[in-house]
Every structure is written in C-alpha cells, then in structure tokens.
C-alpha positions in Angstrom: -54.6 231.6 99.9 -53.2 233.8 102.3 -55.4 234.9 105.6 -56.3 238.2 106.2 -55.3 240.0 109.7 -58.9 239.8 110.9 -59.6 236.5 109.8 -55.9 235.3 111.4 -57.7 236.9 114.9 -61.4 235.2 114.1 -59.6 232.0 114.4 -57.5 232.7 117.3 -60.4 234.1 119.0 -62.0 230.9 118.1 -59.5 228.7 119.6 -59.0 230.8 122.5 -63.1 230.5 122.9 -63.9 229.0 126.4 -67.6 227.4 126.8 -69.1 228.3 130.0 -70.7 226.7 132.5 -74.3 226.1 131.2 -77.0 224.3 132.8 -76.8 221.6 130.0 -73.1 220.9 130.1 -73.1 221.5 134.5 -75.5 217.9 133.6 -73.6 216.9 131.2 -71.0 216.4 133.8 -72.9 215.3 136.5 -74.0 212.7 134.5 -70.5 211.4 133.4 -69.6 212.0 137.6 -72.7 209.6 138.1 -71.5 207.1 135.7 -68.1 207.1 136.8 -66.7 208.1 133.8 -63.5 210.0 134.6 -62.5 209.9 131.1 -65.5 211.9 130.2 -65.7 214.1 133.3 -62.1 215.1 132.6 -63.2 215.9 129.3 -65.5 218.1 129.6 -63.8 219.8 133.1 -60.9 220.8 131.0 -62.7 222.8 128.6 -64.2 225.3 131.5 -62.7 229.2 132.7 -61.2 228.0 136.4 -64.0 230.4 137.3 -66.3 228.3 136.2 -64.6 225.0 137.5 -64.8 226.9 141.0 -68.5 227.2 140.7 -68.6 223.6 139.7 -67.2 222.4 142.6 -68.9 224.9 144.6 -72.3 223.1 142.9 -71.4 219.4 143.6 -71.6 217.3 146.9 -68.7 216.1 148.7 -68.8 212.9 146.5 -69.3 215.0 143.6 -66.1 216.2 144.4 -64.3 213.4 145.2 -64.7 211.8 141.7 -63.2 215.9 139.6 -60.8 215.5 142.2 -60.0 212.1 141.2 -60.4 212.8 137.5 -57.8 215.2 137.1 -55.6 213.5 139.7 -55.4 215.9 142.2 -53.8 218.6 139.7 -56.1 221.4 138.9 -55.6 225.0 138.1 -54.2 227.1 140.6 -56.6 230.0 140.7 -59.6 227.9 140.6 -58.7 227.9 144.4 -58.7 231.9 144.6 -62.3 231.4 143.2 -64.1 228.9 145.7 -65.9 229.8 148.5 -64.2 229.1 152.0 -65.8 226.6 153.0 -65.8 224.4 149.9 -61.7 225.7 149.7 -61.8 224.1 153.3 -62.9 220.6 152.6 -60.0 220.8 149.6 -57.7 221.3 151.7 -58.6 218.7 154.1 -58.7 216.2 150.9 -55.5 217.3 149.2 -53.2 218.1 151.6 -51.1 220.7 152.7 -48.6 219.7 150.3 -50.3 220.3 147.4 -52.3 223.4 148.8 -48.6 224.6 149.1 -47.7 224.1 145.9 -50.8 225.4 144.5 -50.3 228.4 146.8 -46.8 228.9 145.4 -48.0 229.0 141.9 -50.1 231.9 143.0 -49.6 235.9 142.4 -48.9 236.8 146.3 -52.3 239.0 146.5 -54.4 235.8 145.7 -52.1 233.9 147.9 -52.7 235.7 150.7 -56.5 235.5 149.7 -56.0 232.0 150.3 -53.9 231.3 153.4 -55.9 233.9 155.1 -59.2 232.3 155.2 -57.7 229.2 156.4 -57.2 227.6 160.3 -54.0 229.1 162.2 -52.8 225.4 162.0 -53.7 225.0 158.5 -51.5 228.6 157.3 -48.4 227.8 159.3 -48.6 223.9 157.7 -48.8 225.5 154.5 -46.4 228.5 155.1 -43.9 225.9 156.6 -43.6 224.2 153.3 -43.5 226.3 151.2 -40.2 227.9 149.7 -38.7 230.5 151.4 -38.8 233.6 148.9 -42.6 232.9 148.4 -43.3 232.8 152.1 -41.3 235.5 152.7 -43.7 237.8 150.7 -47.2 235.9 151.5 -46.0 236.0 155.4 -45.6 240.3 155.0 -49.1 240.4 153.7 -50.9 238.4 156.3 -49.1 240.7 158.6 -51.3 243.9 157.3 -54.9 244.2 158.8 -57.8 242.5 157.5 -59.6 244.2 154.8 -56.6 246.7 153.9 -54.6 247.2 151.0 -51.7 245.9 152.0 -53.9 242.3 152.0 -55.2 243.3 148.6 -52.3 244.5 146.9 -49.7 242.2 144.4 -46.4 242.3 145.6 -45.0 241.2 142.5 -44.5 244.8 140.6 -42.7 246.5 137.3 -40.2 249.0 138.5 -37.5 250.7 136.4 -35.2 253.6 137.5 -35.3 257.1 136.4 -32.2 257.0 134.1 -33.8 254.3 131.6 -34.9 255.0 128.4 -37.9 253.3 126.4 -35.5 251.0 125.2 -34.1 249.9 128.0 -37.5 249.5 129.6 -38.7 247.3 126.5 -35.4 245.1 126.8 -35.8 244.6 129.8 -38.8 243.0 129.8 -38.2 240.9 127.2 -35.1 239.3 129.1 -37.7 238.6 131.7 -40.0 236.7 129.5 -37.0 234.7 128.1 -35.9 233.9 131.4 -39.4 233.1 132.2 -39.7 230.5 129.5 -36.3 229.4 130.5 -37.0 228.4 133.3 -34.9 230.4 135.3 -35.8 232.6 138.2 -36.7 236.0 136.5 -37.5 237.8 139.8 -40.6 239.2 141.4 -42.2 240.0 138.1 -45.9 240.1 137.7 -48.3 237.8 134.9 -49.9 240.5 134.2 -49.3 244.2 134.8 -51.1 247.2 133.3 -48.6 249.9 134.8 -44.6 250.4 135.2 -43.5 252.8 137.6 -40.4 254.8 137.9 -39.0 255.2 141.1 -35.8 257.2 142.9 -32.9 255.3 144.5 -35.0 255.1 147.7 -37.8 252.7 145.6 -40.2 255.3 146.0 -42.4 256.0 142.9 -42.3 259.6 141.3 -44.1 258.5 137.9 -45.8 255.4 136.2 -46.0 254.6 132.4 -49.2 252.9 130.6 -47.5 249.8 128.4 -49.6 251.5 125.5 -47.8 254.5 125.8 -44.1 252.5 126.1 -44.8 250.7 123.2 -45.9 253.7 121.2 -42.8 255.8 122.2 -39.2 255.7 120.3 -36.3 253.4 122.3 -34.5 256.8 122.7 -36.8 258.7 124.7 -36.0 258.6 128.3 -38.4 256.9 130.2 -39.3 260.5 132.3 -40.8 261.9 129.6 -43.5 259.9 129.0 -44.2 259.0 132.5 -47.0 260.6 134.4 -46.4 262.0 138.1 -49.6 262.4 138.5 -50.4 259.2 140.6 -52.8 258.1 143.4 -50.8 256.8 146.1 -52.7 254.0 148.1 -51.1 253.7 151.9 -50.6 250.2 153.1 -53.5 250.4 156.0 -56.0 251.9 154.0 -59.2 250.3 154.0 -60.1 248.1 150.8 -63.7 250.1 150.6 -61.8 252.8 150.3 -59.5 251.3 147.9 -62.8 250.9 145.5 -64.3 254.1 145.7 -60.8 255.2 144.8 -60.9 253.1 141.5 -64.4 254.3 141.5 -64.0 257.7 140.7 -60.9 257.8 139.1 -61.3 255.0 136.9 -58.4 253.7 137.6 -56.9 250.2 136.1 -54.1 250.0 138.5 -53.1 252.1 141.5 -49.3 251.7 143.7 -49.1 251.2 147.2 -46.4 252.8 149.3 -46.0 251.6 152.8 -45.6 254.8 155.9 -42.2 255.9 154.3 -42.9 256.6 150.9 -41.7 253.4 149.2 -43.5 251.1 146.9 -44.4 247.8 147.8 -46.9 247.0 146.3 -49.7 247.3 143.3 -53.8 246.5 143.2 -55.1 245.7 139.8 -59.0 246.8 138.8 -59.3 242.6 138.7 -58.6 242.6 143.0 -61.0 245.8 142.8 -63.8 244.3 141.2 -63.7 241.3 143.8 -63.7 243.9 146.6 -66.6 245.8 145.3 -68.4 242.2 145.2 -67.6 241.1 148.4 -68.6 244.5 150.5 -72.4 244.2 148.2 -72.7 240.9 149.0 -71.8 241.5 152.4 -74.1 244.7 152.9 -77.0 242.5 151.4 -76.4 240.0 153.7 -76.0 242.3 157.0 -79.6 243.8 156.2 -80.8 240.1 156.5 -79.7 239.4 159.4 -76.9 237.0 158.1 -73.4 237.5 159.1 -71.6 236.0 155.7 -72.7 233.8 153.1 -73.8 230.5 154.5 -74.5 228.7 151.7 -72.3 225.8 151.6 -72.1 226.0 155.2 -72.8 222.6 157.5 -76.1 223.2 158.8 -75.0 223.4 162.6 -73.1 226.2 161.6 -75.7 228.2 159.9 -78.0 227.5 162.4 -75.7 228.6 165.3 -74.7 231.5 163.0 -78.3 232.9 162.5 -79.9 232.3 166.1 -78.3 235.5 167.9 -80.0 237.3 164.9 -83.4 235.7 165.6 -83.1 236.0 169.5 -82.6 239.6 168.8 -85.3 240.2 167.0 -87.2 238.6 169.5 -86.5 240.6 172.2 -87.9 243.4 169.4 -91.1 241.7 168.5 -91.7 241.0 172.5 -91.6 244.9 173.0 -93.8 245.7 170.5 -96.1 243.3 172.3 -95.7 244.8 175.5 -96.7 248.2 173.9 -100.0 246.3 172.4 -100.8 244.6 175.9 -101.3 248.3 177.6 -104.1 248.9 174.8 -105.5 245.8 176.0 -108.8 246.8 177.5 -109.4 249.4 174.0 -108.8 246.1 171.9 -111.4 244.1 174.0 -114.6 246.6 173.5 -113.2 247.6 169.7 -112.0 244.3 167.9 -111.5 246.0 164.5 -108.5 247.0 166.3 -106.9 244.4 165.8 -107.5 243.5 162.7 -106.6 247.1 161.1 -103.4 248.0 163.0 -100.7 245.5 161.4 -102.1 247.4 158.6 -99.9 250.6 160.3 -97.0 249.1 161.4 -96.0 246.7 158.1 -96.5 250.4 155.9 -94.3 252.2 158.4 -91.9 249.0 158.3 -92.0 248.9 154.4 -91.4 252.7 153.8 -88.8 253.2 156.7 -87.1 250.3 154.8 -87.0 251.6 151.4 -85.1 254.9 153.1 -82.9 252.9 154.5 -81.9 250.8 151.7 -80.9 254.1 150.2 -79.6 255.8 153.0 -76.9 252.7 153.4 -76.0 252.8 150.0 -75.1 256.4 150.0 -72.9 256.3 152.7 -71.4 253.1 151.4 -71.0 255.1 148.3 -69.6 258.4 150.4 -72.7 259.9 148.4 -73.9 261.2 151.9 -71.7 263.3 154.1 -71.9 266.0 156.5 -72.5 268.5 153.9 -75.7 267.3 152.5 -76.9 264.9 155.3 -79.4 267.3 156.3 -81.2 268.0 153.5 -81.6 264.4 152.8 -82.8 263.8 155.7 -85.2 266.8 155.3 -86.5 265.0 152.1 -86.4 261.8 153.1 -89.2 263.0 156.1 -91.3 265.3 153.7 -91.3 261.6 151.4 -93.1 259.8 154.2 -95.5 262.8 155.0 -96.4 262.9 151.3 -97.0 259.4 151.5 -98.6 259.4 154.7 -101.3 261.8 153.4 -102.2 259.7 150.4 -102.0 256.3 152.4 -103.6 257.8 155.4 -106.7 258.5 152.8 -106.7 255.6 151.3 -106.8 253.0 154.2 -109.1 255.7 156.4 -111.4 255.0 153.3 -111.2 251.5 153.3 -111.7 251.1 157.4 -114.2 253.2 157.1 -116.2 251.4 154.4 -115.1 247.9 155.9 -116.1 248.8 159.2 -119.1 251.5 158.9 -117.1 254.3 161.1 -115.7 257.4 160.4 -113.8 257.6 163.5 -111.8 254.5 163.0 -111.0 255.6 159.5 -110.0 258.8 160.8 -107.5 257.1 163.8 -106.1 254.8 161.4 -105.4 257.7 158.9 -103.8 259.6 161.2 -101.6 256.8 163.1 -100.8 256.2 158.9 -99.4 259.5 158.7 -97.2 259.8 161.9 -96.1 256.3 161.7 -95.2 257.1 158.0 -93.4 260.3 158.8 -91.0 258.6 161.9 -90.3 256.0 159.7 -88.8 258.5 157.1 -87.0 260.7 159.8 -86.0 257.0 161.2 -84.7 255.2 158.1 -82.6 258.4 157.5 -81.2 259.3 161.1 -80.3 255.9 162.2 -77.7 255.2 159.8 -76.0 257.9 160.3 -76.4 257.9 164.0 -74.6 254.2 163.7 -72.2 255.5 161.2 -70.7 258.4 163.5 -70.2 256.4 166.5 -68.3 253.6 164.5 -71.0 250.9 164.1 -71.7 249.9 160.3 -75.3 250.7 159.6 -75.6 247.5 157.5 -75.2 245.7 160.6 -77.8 247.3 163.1 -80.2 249.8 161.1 -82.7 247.3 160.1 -83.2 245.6 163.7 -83.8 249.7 165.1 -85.8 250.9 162.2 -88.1 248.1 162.4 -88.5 248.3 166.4 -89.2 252.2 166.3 -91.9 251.4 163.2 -94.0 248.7 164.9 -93.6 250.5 168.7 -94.7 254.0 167.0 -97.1 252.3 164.4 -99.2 250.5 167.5 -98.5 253.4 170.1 -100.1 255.6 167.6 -103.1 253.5 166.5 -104.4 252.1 169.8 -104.0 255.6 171.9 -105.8 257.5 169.1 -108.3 255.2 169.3 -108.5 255.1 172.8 -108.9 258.7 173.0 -111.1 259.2 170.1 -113.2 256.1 170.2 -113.8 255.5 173.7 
C-alpha cells in the first residue's frame, strides 16, 4: 500500500522528532554519568537539540562534564558552543584546547563565531584565530573589529547575492550548483546554511532589491530576477546598536534584514534567529541591572560573584546610612512618641513599592522606544496623579489603622498625610528619573532603582517624623 503525502510527512516528522531535555531523562543521564556508563550517557546525549546539550552541560559540575566530554570523545556539535553560557564555554575551552575550539569555531556561521571568540581572553582569541584557516579568520577577525553590541558583531557574513541581469532560473541553478558542490566537498564559497532572503545588488555590491525564496520558487525560470524583487528594504548600518536592531525586527516583522557598511555596500545579513537572542539577552540583562547584578552569575566561581555584587551592596549602603541620618535628626520626637517608630517603615516601604512599580514600567517603555519626547509628559503627569489616587486611599486606610492601633487621631492623621506625599514623589520619582538618566547617557536599568529608593525612604521619614513633630509635639 502506497503512503499518502501526509502520512509520508507524519513519519518524517516522527523521525525528525527530538526529545527534550526533561527532568526524568536530565536523571536519567546523571545517573548513567554516576555510574560511569559512557555507553549509556552517549546514548542518551545524542538524542538531545544542541540546545538542550548546552543546558546540560550548563547543569552538570565540572566532573559531570568531564565524563559527556569523555563520552563523546571530545567531538560534539558545533553550536552547542554558541549556546553555553561564558563561563561554562570557558572551562571548555581550557579542557579541549584551542585546537579543537578552532575547529569547532571554523565549523561555525561567522556571526556565531564571532559570538564565540568574543567572549573569550585576548590570549585565548588570537590562540584560536592563529589556527584557524585563513579565509575563515579573515571574516571572524572583520567582525570582532566592529563595536560591541552592534550589528556588524551580530550580522552573518556568509550571504545570497545575485546580480541584476539574472533571471529566476539562473538564480535557482545557481543554488543548486552550490549544494552539489556542498556535498561534494568542494569549496562552494561564502554561502549561508540557511538563508531566508537573496538580494540583488549593482556592480558596486550594493543591494537595490531582495527576493523571498517562496516567491523564487513560485516564479517561472524566465522572469528576470528584477521583477519579482522588492526595493523596498530596511537597510541596517554596520555601527548600529543591536537594541536597535530588534525594535527594527520588532515593528516590521522582519525575518531577515541586510547590512551595508558607511558606503552603501552589503556585507552582511542578521537573521530573526540572531534577533531573538538579542531580544533575550538585553531582558535578561535589564532584569538583572534592577537587581543590582551586573550579568548573570550563575555558574560564576563564587569569588567572582561576590566581588561582582559588593560595589552594588556598598552602594546601597551609603543609601541606607542617609536615610538614617535623616531618622537620627527626629531623634528626640521618636524618644517621647515610640509609635513612631514602629508605624513609619510602614511609609517608606509603600513609597518604595509604588515608586517601583512606575519604574518597572517606565524602563520598559523607553527600552521599547514606547516613551519619547512627545508623550513623556503626559506620562509623567499620570504616573503622579496614579500615586495621589493611591495616596488618598492608602493614606485612609493606614491613618485608620494607626489610629485604632494606637488610640490617636493625630498620628493617624500624620501618617496619612506623610502616605500621600511620599506616595505622590514616588510617582513623579519613578517617572522623572529614568528619563533624567536616559538624556544624559546613563541606562536607567543601571541606576534608577538605587535613586528611586533613596528619594522614597529620605522623603517617606522626612515626611512622617516632621509632621509629627509639628503636629504631635
């Protein structure tokens, strides 16, 4: 019996199927790592995504992976090293060797390359770079030399290019010729895995027009290749910054975008893949900022985690000890009134809290390019008329618990009050910071939180204790 179409796909699909990296089967292979059972281990390694052997790694202690290492004999999948986290990449390196992380690296499109090389020691990069062949370097060595964070680091060098005389046909031959030279063995040229995207370009490689391989293949050999191109392109400049890159895919919904360098002429292509990465690694680096942590630490040594976080810590500090100060001039009005001091963290931690929650979403909009000079001022209008609603209603609420608590009117009414103004600040503050940082260059992930919480608590305590030293006393 002959199988139908779908079912022919069911069955690919099928084999194609890769398991992923379950808790079960993640002790599964501990187990057989335990036991010393490299048969097994390889086993059950080789069914996994080279994502998910990254994360495996990433999950195992240094002995852990000593023995994969061992299992598979030093030979695993190239991009599982695009996919581990630099540290762990680190202690690889160290283990393999440069010659193998330079044949692994060689083996690699030249954007994940460069991902690669660049995360490494200066020693470690011109060891690697030194042996590996020349044509590969060549292209890995132009983009280290673009700044950090830009396109020109993001971008695949390897790119589809056909001139503007070709027809479909042509284009479609072409290809093929590269695929049997591919399997060949022969050297095919800088031709990428996987492309989305060919552009056209003039005699002086610079793109005028670029052809989705869904429309190619549904055009006749005949037409010429101009026809069905579309000029209509977003050009992406070599320096640009990667964010930028993003919001660029963002809101054009784009799958794959050319870069030209400062005369016009292509160079390069990102892919939605690199995108998606970028858009992962500025979140996870925002999150971390607002913590106070400066990357993500987690398979860091402790010594360097510790020494990573203390500048953080000795500058909040310096925050909490000024807050202090502002609490030791109410001294004497604590003394004779000790409720006090047990209602007014009550005042600062709400101002903290709800300057906090603008701030989250202050950050993100100008991360997102959501908030600009056009509309900044009526957010921050909002955002201020937000903690005055609140104020009010929280101001009620805790002036009618301090006064039952504490059987006084007055102290309900000075804590409702110092409620309200604190509450109001800390909308104006969460709002106005960011974008004060923002202007003069400084990322607001970086700084906002250690300000907003330093205006909150001085404001919060300022407010409380001199109300209630010039109501109450």
């Amino acid at each position: 019996m002959t199988a139908t179409a779908d079912e022919q796909g069911e069955d690919i699909a099928a084999e194609d199927a890769v398991p992923e990296l379950e808790s079960g089967l993640e002790e599964e292979i501990v187990l057989a790592i335990e036991a010393g059972n490299l048969g097994g281990v390889r086993d059950l390694v080789a069914q996994l995504h080279y994502a998910d052997v990254a994360d495996l790694l990433e999950h195992l202690d240094a002995d852990g992976r000593d023995t994969l290492i061992e299992a598979f004999q030093g030979v695993l999948d190239p991009d599982v090293f695009s996919e581990l986290d630099e540290s762990v990449r680190d202690d690889l390196v160290e283990k393999l060797g440069v010659a193998y992380v330079a044949s692994v690296v060689s083996e690699m499109d030249t954007d994940d390359a460069v991902q690669v090389i660049e995360e490494l020691e200066e020693h470690e990069q011109k060891q690697i770079l030194d042996a590996i062949p020349v044509g590969d370097r060549t292209l890995i060595e132009e983009g280290l030399a673009y700044p950090e964070d830009s396109a020109g680091r993001l971008m695949q060098r390897e790119v589809m290019t056909v001139p503007e005389f070709w027809n479909v046909g042509e284009t479609i031959d072409f290809l093929r010729q590269q695929a049997d030279a591919e399997e060949a063995g022969e050297d095919s040229g800088s031709l990428p895995d996987l492309f989305y995207d060919i552009f056209v370009v003039d005699p002086s490689h610079k793109p005028v027009g670029s052809v989705a391989l869904s429309r190619l293949l549904r055009s006749r050999r005949p037409v010429p290749i101009t026809d069905i191109m579309s000029s209509e392109m977003k050009l992406v400049q070599v320096a640009d910054d990667q964010e930028d890159v993003a919001y660029l895919f963002g809101q054009r919904d784009l799958v794959s975008a050319p870069v030209v360098d400062a005369a016009g002429r292509l160079v390069g292509v990102i892919t939605v893949d690199d995108v998606v990465d970028v858009i992962h690694e500025e979140h996870e680096e925002d999150i971390m900022r607002l913590g106070g942590v400066r990357e993500d630490d987690l398979y860091e040594a402790v010594g360097d985690t510790t020494r990573a976080r203390f500048s953080w810590l000795l500058l909040n500090l310096g925050t909490a000890i000024l807050a202090s100060v502002i609490i030791g001039f109410f001294q004497g009005t604590i003394e004779q009134i000790v409720a006090l001091a047990v209602l007014m963290p009550i005042v600062a931690s709400m101002g903290g809290n709800a300057g906090t929650q603008t701030l989250t979403v202050t950050v993100r909009a100008l991360a997102m390019k959501d908030l600009t000079a056009t509309n900044a001022m009526r957010v921050v209008g909002k955002e201020v008329l937000v903690g005055s609603i609140n104020g009010v209603v929280f101001a009620l609420l805790t002036g009618i618990v301090a006064w039952v608590w504490f059987d006084s009117q007055l102290l309900g009414l000075v804590i409702a009050l110092a409620m309200i103004i604190n509450m109001v600040i800390a909308g104006l503050a969460g709002t106005t910071i960011p974008l004060i940082l923002e202007r003069n260059g400084i990322d607001p992930a970086v700084a906002s939180s250690v300000f907003l919480t330093t205006i909150t608590d001085v404001v919060g305590f300022a407010a409380f204790l001199g109300l209630a030293a010039w109501i109450l006393l």
